[in-house]
C-alpha positions in Angstrom: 0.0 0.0 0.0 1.3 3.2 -1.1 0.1 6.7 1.3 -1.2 7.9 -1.9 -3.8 4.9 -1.6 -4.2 5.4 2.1 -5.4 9.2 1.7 -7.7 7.7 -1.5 -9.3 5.3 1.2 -9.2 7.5 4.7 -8.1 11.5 3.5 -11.9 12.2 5.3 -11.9 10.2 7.9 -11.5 11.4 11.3 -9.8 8.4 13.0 -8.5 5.4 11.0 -8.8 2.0 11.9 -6.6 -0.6 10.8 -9.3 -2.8 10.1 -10.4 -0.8 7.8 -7.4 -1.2 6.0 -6.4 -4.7 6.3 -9.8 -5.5 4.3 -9.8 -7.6 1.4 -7.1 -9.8 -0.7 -3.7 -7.8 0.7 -1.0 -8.0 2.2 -1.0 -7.5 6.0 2.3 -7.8 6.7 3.0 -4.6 4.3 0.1 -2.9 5.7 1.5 -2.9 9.3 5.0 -2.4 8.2 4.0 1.0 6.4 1.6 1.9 9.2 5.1 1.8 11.4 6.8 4.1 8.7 4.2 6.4 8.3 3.8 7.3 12.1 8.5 7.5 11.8 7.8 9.6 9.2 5.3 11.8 11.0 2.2 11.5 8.4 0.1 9.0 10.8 -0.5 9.8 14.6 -0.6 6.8 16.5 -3.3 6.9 19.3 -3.3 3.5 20.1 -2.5 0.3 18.5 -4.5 -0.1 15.2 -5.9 3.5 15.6 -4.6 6.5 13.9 -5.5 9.8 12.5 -3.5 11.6 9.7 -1.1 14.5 10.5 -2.5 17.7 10.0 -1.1 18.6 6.3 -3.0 15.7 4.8 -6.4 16.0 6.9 -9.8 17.2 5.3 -11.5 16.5 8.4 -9.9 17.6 11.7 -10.8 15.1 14.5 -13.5 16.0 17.0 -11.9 15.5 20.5 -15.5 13.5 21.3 -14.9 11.1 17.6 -11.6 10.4 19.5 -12.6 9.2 22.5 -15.5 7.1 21.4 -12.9 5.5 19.0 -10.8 4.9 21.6 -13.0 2.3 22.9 -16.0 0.8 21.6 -19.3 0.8 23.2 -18.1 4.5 25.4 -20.1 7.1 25.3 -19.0 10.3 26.8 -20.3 11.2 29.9 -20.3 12.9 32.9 -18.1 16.6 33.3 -16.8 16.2 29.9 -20.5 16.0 28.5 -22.4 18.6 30.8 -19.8 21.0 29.9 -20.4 20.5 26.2 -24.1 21.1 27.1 -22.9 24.4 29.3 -24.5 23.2 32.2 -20.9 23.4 33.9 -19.1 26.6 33.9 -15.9 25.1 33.5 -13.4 23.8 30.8 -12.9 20.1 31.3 -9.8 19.4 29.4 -9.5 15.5 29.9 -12.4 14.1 28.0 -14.1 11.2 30.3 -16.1 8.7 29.2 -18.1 5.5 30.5 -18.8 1.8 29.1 -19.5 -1.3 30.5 -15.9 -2.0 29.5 -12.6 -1.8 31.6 -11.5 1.2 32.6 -8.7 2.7 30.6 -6.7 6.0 30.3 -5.1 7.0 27.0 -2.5 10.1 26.8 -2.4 11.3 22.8 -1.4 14.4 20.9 -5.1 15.2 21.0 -5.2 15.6 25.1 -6.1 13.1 28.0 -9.0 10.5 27.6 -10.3 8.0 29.7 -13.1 5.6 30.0 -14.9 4.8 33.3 -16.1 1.3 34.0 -20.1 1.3 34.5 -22.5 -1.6 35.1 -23.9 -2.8 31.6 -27.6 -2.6 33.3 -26.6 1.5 33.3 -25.6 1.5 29.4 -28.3 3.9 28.6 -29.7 7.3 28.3 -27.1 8.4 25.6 -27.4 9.1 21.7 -25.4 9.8 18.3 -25.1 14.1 18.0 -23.4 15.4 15.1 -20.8 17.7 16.9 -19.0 18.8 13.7 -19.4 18.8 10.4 -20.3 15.0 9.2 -18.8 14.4 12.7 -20.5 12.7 15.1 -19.9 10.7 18.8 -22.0 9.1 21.3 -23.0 11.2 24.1 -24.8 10.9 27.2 -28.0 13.0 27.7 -27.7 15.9 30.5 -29.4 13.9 32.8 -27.9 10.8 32.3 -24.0 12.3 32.7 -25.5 13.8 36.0 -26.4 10.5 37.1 -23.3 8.7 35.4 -21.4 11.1 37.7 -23.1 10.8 40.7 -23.0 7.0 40.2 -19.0 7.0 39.7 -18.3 9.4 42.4 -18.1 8.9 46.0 -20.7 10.9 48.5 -22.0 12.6 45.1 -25.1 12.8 45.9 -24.1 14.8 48.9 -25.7 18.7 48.1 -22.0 20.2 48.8 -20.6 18.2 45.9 -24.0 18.7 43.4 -23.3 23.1 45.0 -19.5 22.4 43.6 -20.3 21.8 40.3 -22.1 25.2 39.7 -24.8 24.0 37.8 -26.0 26.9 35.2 -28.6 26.7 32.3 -30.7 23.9 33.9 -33.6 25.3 32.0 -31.6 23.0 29.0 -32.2 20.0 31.6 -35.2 17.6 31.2 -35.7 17.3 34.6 -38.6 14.6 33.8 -36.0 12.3 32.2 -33.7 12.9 34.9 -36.0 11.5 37.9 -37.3 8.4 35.4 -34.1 7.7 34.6 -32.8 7.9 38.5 -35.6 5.3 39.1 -35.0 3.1 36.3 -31.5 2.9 38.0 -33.0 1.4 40.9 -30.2 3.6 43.1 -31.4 5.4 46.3 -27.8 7.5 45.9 -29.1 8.5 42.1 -32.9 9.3 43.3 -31.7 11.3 46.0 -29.2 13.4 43.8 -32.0 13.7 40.8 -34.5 15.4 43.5 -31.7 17.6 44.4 -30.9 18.9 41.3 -34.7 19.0 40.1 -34.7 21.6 43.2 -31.7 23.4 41.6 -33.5 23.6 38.0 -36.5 24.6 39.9 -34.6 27.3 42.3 -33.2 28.5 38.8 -36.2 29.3 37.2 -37.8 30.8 40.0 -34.7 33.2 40.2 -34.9 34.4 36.4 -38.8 34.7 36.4 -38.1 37.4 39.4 -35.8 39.7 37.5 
C-alpha cells in the first residue's frame, strides 16, 4: 500500500482504523509495516494500537476531540463533566475528555489531550445518543441527565448537596428534569434518586430566580 492509496481510502476520515485497512485480498504484513513508517515519518499519529489519524497537512476532516474518544474504545459514550460541559450546564473547561462503558476502565494520553473511559454496570448502558458535533462528525454522548447520574454513580458521597453546589450548575432550563428523575428510578439507586431530587430543586430554584428579574 502506497500513502497515496491510504489518503484515497481515509483523507476524510477522522480516526482510522486498521481494520479498515487490512480488508480484502492484501498483504497485511506490508500494511503494518508502512503503518510503522508512516507514524516515523510523522504522516500517521498513533493513538493507540490499530488506531490513527492523519497529520494535520493531509487532513480534510480535523478530528472531534469526542470522535476520538469514542474511538478509543468501543461501546463509550462520553459522559459525565466532559458532556455537561459540552451542554454548558458546567461553567468550567474540562480538558481531559471522560467517558463510560460497561468495559474496563482505561486511560489513554495522545497528541489530542487526555481521555479516559470509566467502567459502568452494563444494566446502566443507557440514556445516551449519536449528536453530530462537527461537520459529518459525530460521537455518542450521554444526555444531561444521564452524565448527571453517570457522575453521581462513579463518584463517591456525590449525591451529597455540597458536591451537586461544587459543580455550579448553570442553564438547567436546558435540563429535562422529567427524564432525569425516570431515569434515577429506572437505575433502581437510592444515591441517584436522591441526587436527581436535588438537582430538580436546583433547575427549579433557577427558574424561579430568572422569572423574578
Amino acid at each position: 500500500m502506497t500513502f497515496a492509496s491510504l489518503l484515497s481510502i481515509c483523507a476524510t476520515e477522522p480516526v482510522i482504523s486498521a481494520g479498515l485497512l487490512l480488508a480484502g485480498k492484501i498483504d497485511k504484513h506490508d500494511v503494518h509495516r508502512q503503518l510503522v513508517r508512516w507514524c516515523k515519518t510523522g504522516k500517521l499519529i498513533q493513538l493507540r494500537r490499530g488506531l490513527y489519524v492523519l497529520a494535520t497537512p493531509f487532513q480534510k476532516t480535523a478530528p472531534h476531540p469526542f470522535v476520538i474518544a469514542n474511538a478509543l474504545q468501543m461501546g463509550s459514550y462520553v459522559s459525565c463533566q466532559s458532556a455537561l460541559a459540552f451542554y454548558d450546564l458546567i461553567p468550567e473547561h474540562v480538558p481531559a475528555i471522560t467517558s463510560v462503558s460497561p468495559g474496563r476502565p482505561s486511560v489513554w494520553s495522545t497528541p489530542f489531550g487526555q481521555f479516559s473511559t470509566r467502567h459502568i454496570h452494563p444494566r446502566l448502558a443507557y440514556g445516551y445518543s449519536s449528536i453530530e458535533i462537527a461537520a459529518g462528525q459525530r460521537a455518542f454522548i450521554a444526555t444531561p441527565a444521564k452524565a448527571i447520574l453517570d457522575l453521581v454513580h462513579l463518584e463517591p458521597r456525590a449525591d451529597d448537596p455540597g458536591f451537586l453546589g461544587e459543580l455550579r450548575f448553570q442553564n438547567l432550563n436546558q435540563l429535562d428534569v422529567g427524564e432525569l428523575l425516570a431515569l434515577a428510578r429506572q437505575s433502581n439507586s437510592p444515591k441517584l434518586e436522591r441526587a436527581a431530587r436535588h438537582v430538580s430543586l436546583l433547575a427549579r430554584q433557577e427558574t424561579e430566580e430568572y422569572q423574578s428579574l
